[in-house]
C-alpha positions as CSV (number, residue, x, y, z in Angstrom):
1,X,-1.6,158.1,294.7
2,X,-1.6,155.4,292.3
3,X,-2.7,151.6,293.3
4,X,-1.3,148.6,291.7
5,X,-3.8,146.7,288.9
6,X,-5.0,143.7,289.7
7,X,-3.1,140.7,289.1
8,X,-5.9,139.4,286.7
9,X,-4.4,138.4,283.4
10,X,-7.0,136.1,281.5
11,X,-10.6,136.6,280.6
12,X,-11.7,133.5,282.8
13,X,-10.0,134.8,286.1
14,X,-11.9,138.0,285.2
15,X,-15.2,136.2,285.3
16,X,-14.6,134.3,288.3
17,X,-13.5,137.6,289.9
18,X,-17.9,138.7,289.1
19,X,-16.4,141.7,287.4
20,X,-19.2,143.3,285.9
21,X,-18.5,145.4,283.0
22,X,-20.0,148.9,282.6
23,X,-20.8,151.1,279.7
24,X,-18.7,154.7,280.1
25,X,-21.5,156.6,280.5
26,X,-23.0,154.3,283.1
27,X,-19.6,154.3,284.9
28,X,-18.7,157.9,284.9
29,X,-22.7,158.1,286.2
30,X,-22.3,155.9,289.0
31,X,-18.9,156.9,290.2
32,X,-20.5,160.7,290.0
33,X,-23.6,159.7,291.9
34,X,-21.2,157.6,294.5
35,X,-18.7,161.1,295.2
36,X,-21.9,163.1,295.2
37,X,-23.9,160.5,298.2
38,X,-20.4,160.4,300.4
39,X,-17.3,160.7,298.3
40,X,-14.8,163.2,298.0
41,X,-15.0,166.1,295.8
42,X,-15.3,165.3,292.3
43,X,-13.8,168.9,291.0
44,X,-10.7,169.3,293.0
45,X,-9.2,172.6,292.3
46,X,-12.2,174.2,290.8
47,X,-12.8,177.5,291.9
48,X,-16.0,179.9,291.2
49,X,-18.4,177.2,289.7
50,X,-19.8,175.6,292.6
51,X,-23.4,176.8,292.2
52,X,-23.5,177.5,288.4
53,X,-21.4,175.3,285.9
54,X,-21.1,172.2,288.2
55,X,-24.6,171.5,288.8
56,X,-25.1,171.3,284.9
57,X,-21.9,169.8,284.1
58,X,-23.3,167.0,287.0
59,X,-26.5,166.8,285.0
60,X,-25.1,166.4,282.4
61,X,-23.0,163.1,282.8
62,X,-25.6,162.0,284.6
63,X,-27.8,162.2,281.5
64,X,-25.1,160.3,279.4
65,X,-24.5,163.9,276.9
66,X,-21.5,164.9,275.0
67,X,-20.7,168.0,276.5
68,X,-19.3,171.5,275.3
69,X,-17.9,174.1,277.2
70,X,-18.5,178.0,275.7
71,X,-16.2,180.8,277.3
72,X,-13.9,183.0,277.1
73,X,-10.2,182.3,277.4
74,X,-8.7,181.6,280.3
75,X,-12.0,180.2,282.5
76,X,-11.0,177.1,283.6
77,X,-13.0,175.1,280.6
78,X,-9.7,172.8,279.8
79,X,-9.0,172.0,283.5
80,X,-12.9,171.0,284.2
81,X,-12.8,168.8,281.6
82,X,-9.5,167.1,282.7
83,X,-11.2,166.7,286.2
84,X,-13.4,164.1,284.3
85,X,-10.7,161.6,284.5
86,X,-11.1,161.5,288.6
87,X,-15.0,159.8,287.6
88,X,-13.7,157.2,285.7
89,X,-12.7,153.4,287.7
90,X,-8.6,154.0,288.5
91,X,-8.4,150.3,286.5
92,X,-10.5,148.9,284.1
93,X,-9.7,145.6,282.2
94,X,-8.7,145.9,278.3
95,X,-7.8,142.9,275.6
96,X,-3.6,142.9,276.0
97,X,-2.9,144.2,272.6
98,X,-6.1,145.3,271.3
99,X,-5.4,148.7,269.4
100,X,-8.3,150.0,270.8
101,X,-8.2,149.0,274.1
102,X,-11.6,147.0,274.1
103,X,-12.7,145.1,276.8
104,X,-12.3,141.8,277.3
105,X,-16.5,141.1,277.4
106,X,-17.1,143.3,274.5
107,X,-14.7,143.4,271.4
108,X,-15.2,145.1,268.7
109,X,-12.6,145.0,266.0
110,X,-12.4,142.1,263.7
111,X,-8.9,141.1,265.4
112,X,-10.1,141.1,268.6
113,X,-13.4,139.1,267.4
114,X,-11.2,136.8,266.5
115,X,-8.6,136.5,269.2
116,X,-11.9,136.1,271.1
117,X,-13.5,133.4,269.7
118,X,-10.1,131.4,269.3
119,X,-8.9,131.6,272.8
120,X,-12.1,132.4,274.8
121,X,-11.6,132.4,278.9
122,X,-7.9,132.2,277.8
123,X,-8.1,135.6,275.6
124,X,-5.4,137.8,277.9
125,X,-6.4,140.5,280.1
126,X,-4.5,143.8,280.5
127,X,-4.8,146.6,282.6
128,X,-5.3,150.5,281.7
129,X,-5.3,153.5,284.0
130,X,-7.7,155.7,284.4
131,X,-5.4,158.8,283.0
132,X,-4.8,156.4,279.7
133,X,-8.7,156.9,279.1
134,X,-8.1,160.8,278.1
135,X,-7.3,162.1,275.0
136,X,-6.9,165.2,274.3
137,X,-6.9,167.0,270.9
138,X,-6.5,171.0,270.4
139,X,-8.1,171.6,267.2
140,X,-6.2,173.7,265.3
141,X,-7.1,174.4,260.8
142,X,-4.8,171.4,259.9
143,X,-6.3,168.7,261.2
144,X,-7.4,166.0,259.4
145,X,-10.0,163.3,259.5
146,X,-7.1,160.5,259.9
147,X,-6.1,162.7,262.9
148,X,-9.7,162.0,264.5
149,X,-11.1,158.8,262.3
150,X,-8.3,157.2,260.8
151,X,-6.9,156.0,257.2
152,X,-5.7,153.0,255.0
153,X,-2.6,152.2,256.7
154,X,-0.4,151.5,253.1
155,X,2.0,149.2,254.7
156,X,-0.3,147.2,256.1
157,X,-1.3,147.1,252.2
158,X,2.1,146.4,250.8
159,X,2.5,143.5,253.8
160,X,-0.5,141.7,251.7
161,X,-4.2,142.7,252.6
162,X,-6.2,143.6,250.4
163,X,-7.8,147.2,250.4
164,X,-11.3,145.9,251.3
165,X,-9.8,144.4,254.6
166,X,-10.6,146.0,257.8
167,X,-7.7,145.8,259.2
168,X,-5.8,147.9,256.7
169,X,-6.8,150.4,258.8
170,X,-5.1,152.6,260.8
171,X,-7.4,154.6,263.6
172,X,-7.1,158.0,264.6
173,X,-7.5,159.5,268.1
174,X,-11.1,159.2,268.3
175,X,-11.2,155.0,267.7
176,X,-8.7,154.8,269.7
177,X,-10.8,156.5,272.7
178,X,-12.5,153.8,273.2
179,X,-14.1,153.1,276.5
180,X,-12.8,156.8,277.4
181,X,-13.0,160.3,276.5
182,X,-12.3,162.8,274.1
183,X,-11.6,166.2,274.5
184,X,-11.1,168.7,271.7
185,X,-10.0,172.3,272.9
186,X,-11.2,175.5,270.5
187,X,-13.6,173.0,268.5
188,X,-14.8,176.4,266.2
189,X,-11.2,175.8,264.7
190,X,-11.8,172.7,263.1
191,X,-12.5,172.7,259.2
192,X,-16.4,172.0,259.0
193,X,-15.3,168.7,256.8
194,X,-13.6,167.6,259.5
195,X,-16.6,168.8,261.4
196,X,-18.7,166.5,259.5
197,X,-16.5,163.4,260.5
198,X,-17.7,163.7,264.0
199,X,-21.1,163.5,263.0
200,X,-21.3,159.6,262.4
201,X,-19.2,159.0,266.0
202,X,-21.0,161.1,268.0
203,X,-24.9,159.7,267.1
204,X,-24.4,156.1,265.1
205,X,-21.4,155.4,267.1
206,X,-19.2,153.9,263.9
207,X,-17.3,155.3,261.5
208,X,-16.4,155.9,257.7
209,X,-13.2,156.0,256.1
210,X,-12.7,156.1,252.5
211,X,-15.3,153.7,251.5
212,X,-15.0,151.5,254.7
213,X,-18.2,151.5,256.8
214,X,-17.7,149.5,260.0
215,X,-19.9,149.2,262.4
216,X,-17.7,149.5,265.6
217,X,-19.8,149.4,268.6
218,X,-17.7,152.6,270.0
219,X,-18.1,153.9,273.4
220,X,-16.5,157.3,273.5
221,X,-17.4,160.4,275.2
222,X,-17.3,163.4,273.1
223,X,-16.4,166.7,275.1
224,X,-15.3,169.8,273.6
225,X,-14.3,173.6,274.6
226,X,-15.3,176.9,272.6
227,X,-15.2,180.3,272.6
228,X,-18.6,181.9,272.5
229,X,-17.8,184.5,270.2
230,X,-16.5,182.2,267.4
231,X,-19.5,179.5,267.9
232,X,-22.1,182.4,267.4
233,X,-21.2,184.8,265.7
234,X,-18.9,183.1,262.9
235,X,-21.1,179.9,263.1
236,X,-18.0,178.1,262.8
237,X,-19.4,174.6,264.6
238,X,-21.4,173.3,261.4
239,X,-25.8,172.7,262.9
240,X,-25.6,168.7,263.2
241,X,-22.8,168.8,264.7
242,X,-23.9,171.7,267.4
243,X,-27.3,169.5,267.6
244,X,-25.6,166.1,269.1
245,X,-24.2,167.7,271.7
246,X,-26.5,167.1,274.4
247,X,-25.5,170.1,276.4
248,X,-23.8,173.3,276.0
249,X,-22.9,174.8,279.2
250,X,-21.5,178.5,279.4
251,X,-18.3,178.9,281.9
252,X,-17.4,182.0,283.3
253,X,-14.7,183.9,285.3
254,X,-14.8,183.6,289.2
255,X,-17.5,185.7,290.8
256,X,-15.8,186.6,293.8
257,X,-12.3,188.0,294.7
258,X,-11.7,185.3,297.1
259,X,-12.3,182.9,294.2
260,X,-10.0,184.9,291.8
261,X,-7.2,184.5,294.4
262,X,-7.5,180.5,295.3
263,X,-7.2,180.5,291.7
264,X,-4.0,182.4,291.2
265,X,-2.6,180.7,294.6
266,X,-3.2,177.1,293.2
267,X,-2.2,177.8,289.7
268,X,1.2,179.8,290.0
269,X,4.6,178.8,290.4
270,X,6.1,181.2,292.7
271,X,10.1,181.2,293.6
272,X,9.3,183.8,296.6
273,X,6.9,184.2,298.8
274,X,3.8,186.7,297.7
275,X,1.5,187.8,300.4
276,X,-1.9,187.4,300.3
277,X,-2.6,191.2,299.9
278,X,-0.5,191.4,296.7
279,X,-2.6,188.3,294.9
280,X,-5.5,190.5,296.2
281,X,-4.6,193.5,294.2
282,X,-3.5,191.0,291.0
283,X,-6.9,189.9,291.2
284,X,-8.6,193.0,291.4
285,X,-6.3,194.4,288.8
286,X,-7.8,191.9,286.3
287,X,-11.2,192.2,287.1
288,X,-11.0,195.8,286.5
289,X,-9.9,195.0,282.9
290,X,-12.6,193.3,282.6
291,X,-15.1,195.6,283.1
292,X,-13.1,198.5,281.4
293,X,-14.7,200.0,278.6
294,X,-11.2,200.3,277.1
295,X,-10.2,196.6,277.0
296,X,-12.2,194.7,274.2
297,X,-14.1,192.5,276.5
298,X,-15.0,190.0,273.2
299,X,-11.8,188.1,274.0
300,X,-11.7,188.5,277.6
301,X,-9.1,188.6,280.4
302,X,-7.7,185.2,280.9
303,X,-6.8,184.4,284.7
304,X,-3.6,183.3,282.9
305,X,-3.0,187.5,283.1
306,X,-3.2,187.4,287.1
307,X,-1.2,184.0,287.4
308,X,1.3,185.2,285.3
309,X,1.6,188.5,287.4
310,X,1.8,186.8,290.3
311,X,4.6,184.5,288.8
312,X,6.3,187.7,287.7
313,X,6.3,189.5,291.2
314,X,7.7,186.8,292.8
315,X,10.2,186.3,290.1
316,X,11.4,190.2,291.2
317,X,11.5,189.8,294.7
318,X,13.5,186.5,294.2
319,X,16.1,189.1,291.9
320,X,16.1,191.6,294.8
321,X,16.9,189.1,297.3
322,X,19.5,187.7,295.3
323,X,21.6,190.8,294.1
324,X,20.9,192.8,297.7
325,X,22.1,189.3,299.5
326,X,18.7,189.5,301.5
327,X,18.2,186.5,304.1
328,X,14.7,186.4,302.3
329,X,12.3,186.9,298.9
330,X,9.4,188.6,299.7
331,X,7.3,190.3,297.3
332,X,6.4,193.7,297.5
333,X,3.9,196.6,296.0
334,X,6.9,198.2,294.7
335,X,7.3,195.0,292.4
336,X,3.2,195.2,290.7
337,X,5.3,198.0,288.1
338,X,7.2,195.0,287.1
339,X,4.1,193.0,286.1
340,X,2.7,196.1,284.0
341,X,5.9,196.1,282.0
342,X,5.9,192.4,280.9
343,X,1.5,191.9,280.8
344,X,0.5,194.3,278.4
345,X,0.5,192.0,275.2
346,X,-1.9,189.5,277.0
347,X,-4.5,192.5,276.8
348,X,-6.3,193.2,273.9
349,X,-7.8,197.3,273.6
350,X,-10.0,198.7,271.7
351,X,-9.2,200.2,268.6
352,X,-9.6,203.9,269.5
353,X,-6.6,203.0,272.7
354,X,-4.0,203.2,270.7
355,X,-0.9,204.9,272.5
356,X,-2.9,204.7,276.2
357,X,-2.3,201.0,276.7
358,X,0.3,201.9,279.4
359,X,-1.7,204.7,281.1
360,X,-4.6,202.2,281.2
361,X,-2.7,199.6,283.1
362,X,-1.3,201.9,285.4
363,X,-4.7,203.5,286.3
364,X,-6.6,200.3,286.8
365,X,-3.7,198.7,288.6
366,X,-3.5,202.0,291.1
367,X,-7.7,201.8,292.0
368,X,-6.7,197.7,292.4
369,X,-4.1,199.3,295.4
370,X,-6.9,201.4,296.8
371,X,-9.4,199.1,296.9
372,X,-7.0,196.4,298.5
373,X,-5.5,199.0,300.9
374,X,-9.4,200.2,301.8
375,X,-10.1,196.8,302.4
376,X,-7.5,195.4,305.0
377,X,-6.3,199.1,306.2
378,X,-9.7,200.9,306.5
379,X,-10.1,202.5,310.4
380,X,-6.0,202.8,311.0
381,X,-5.0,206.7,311.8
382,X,-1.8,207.3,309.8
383,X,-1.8,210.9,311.2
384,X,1.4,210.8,312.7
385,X,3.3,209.1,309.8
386,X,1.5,211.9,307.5
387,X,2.5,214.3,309.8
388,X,5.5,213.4,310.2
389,X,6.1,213.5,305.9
390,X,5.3,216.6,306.0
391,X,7.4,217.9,309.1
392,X,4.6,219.1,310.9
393,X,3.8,219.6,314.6
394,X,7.0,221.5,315.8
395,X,8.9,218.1,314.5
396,X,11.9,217.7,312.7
397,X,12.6,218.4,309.2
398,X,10.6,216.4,306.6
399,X,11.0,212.8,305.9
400,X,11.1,210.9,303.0
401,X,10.8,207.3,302.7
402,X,12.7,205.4,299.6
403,X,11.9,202.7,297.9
404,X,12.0,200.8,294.7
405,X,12.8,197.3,292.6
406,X,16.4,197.1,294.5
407,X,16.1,198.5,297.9
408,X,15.7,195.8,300.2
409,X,13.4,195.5,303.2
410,X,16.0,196.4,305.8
411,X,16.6,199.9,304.2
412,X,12.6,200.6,304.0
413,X,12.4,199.9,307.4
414,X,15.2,201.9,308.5
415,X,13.8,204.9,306.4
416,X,10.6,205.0,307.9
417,X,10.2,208.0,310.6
418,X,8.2,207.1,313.7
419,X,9.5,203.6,313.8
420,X,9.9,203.3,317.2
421,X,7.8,206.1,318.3
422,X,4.4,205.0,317.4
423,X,2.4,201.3,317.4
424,X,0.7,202.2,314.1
425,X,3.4,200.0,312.2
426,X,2.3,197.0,314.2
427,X,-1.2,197.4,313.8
428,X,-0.6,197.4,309.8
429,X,2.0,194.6,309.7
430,X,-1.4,192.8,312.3
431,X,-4.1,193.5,309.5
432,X,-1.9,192.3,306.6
433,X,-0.4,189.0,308.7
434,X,3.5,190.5,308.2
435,X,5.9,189.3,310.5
436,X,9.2,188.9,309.2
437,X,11.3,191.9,307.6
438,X,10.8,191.3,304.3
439,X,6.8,190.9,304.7
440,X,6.9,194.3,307.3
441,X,8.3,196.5,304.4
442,X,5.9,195.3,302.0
443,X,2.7,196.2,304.2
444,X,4.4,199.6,304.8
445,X,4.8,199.9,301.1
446,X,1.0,199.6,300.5
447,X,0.3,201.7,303.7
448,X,2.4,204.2,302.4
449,X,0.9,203.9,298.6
450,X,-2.5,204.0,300.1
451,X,-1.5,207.6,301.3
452,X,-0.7,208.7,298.4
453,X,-3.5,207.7,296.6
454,X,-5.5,209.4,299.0
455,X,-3.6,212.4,298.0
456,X,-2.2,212.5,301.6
457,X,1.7,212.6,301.0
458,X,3.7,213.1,297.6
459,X,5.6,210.4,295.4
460,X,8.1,210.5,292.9
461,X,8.9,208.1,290.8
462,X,12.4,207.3,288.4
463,X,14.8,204.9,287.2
464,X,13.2,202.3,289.2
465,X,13.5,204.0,292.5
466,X,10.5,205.6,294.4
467,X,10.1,208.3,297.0
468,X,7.4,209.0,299.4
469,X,7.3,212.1,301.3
C-alpha cells in the first residue's frame, strides 16, 4: 500500500525537517541491514534461493557492487532484481523539474546548479516514488548509446544554444537513473560499442557524448541479467566491462519440488481451480526435462513451461465446465494431454530427436504421474477396484471407467464400480484433500492412471475420450 509524500515542497522546509540525505548505495545498505535485524522479508515471492543466491545478492548491496545475474531462462533473475525496489526509501525528495531527478542537496546538471544557487532554501522540492527509481532496459542488437547515454538534442539547437552547451543535451535511460537503478535484461545482447558506453558510468561515474565530457556526479546502480552460455562461451560482454561488475552471481532453478510449485502457484493465472497434486506433477514434469538427455539442457527449461501448463489445464477445465454446464471447474489428470499439445515449442531437443518430440513429452509427463501418484497414494489397496476391472472374484461382468477432456465429474463418478461398496474412494479423495465433485473425480482419475502405469488395468485412449478397464 502506498503512503502519501510528504507535504515538503521547498529546500528550506526540507532542512528544517533534519532530512539527511543518503547516497543509493548507502541507502539500499541500510534499508537491507534494517529488514535483515527485524524487518520484513526483503525478497517477497522468491522461491528456491534462500540459502544460495540471496546471501550473495545481500553481500553484495551491502558491499555497494553493480550486480549481474548469470542463468538460464526462466530462473527468476528479472523478478529478483525487481524486488530491489522494496530496499529503496518509499519517498525520496527530488529538485521539481530537474530532468534527472537530482536531489535537492546535491545537483548536478548545469540547470539545476543554477536553479540552486538563484533560489537557494526556496529551490522547490518534489516528491518521487520508490517504483519511479527503476528502469528497466531489455537489451536487444539495436540499441544505441542515446538509448543508454544520451545525444545532442537538435531542437534544443535550432531554439539557439550553441553545440558546446550542456544543455543541448538530451539524456538517455541511464542519466536519467539517477539516484536509482538500472536494470538491463540479456546484457550479452548489447553491441560491445554500446558495451563500451557503460564503461565510463559504471567506474568514473560521468559520461561522454559526442565530444561532451561532463562530469556528472551520477549515482546509479548498474544491475544486469545474462545467460551463462552467451557470457562464456561467445564472450559477448566485452573484459572491462565484465571487470566493473563487482559481483556475478549464478541463479538457478528451484531445488526442491515444493519450491517448483509455490512458484507455479504464485505466478499463474488460473480461471479454475487446479489441485495441488496436478501443479505437483507440472513441476515434476519439468524437472524431468531438465535432466533428460534428450532436451538440450544449454538453454534450459524455463518455469515459464510449468506456469504456462498450469494456466493451460485450468483453461480446459474452465471449457469443460462451461460446455457440460458443470456447477464447477476443476482440473483434472485427464486435462495434462492438453498441456503436451500446446508446450512442445517452449522445448528445445537435441538434434538427433527429430520426430520423437511428442513421444518424449508423453513419457516424461507419464513417470511425472507415477511419481506424484507414489507419493500421495503409496500404502492404499486398490485390490477391489482392480478386481473389480477385471471382473474377478465371482463378480459381475467387467467394468470400465470413461473419461476424457469433456466428460464431466458427475459421469466419472457414476462410472466408477464399487462406489458405494468399498471406503477406498474416501481414503484417496483424504490423501489428495478432494472434497467436492469436481475435485473427487480428478483424484480418481490419477488413482485410476496410477493403475495403469503400474500395468494393473488396461487404457485406451481416442478422440479425446479415455477408457480404463
Amino acid at each position: 500500500m502506498t503512503s502519501s509524500p510528504p507535504e515538503i515542497t521547498t529546500t528550506g522546509q526540507l532542512r528544517a525537517s533534519g532530512h539527511v540525505h543518503r547516497p543509493l548505495r548507502a541507502e539500499l545498505r541500510e534499508n537491507l541491514l534494517a529488514a535483515l535485524a527485524d524487518g520484513p522479508d526483503p525478497w517477497p515471492g522468491i522461491h528456491g534461493f534462500d540459502t544460495t543466491v540471496i546471501p550473495q545478492l545481500e553481500r553484495a548491496l551491502i558491499a555497494g557492487h553493480d550486480i549481474v545475474l548469470l542463468g538460464e531462462r526462466g530462473q527468476g533473475k528479472t523478478r529478483l532484481l525487481r524486488s530491489l525496489v522494496g530496499l529503496l526509501d518509499e519517498w525520496s525528495p527530488v529538485i521539481a523539474g530537474s530532468e534527472l531527478g537530482e536531489h535537492p542537496y546535491q545537483p548536478v546538471t548545469p540547470a539545476s546548479l543554477r536553479r540552486a544557487a538563484e533560489l537557494g532554501d526556496d529551490l522547490p522540492v518534489a516528491w518521487r516514488h520508490r517504483s519511479e527509481r527503476y528502469a528497466e532496459k531489455l537489451a536487444t542488437p539495436d540499441t544505441s548509446v542515446a538509448d543508454l547515454i544520451g545525444d545532442v538534442d537538435p531542437i534544443r539547437v535550432a531554439e539557439g544554444r550553441s553545440l558546446g552547451d550542456p544543455e543541448t543535451i538530451h539524456y538517455g535511460l541511464v542519466p536519467r537513473s539517477h539516484r536509482g537503478i538500472v536494470a538491463i535484461n540479456e546484457l550479452p545482447d548489447l553491441a560491445e560499442r554500446i558495451q563500451v558506453s557503460l564503461l565510463n558510468v559504471m567506474e568514473e561515474r560521468d559520461i561522454q557524448i559526442r565530444g561532451y565530457v561532463l562530469r556528472l556526479d551520477l549515482d546509479v546502480l548498474i544491475v544486469a541479467t545474462a545467460n551463462p552460455e552467451d557470457y562464456t562461451n561467445r564472450g559477448r560482454i566485452i573484459t572491462p566491462l565484465q571487470d566493473r561488475f563487482g559481483a556475478e552471481i549464478r541463479t538457478h532453478y528451484p531445488p526442491t519440488i515444493d519450491e517448483e510449485v509455490a512458484v507455479i502457484r504464485q505466478e499463474a493465472e488460473l480461471v479454475a481451480d487446479v489441485p495441488e497434486y496436478l501443479l505437483e506433477i507440472l513441476a515434476r514434469f519439468t524437472r524431468n526435462l531438465r535432466e533428460s538427455d534428450a532436451v538440450d539442457q544449454r538453454a534450459g527449461v524455463s518455469a515459464r513451461f510449468a506456469i504456462a501448463g498450469a494456466e493451460t489445464i485450468a483453461a480446459a477445465a474452465l471449457h469443460r465446465a462451461t460446455r457440460q454446464h458443470e456447477p464447477e471447474a476443476v482440473a483434472r489428470p485427464v486435462d495434462l494431454e492438453t498441456a503436451v499439445d500446446v508446450l512442445g515449442g517452449k522445448i528445445e531437443f537435441e538434434t538427433g530427436e527429430e520426430g520423437r518430440e511428442r513421444a518424449i513429452l508423453e513419457h516424461l509427463l507419464r513417470t511425472a504421474v507415477a511419481e506424484t501418484a507414489r507419493a500421495h497414494l503409496s500404502g492404499i489397496d486398490a485390490t477391489v477396484l482392480v478386481d473389480a476391472l477385471h471382473g474377478r472374484s465371482g463378480g459381475p461382468a467387467a467394468a470400465t471407467v470413461m473419461t476424457g477432456e469433456q466428460v464431466p465429474a458427475a459421469d466419472v463418478l457414476a462410472a466408477m464400480p464399487v462406489l458405494g461398496e468399498s471406503d477406498l474412494f474416501d481414503r484417496v479423495a483424504g490423501r489428495l484433500d478432494a472434497h467436492t465433485p469436481g475435485e473427487r473425480a480428478g483424484a480418481l482419475e490419477l488413482l485410476l492412471e496410477s493403475l495403469y502405469l503400474e500395468r494393473l488395468i488396461g487404457k485406451e485412449s481416442a478422440g479425446g475420450e479415455t477408457v480404463y478397464g
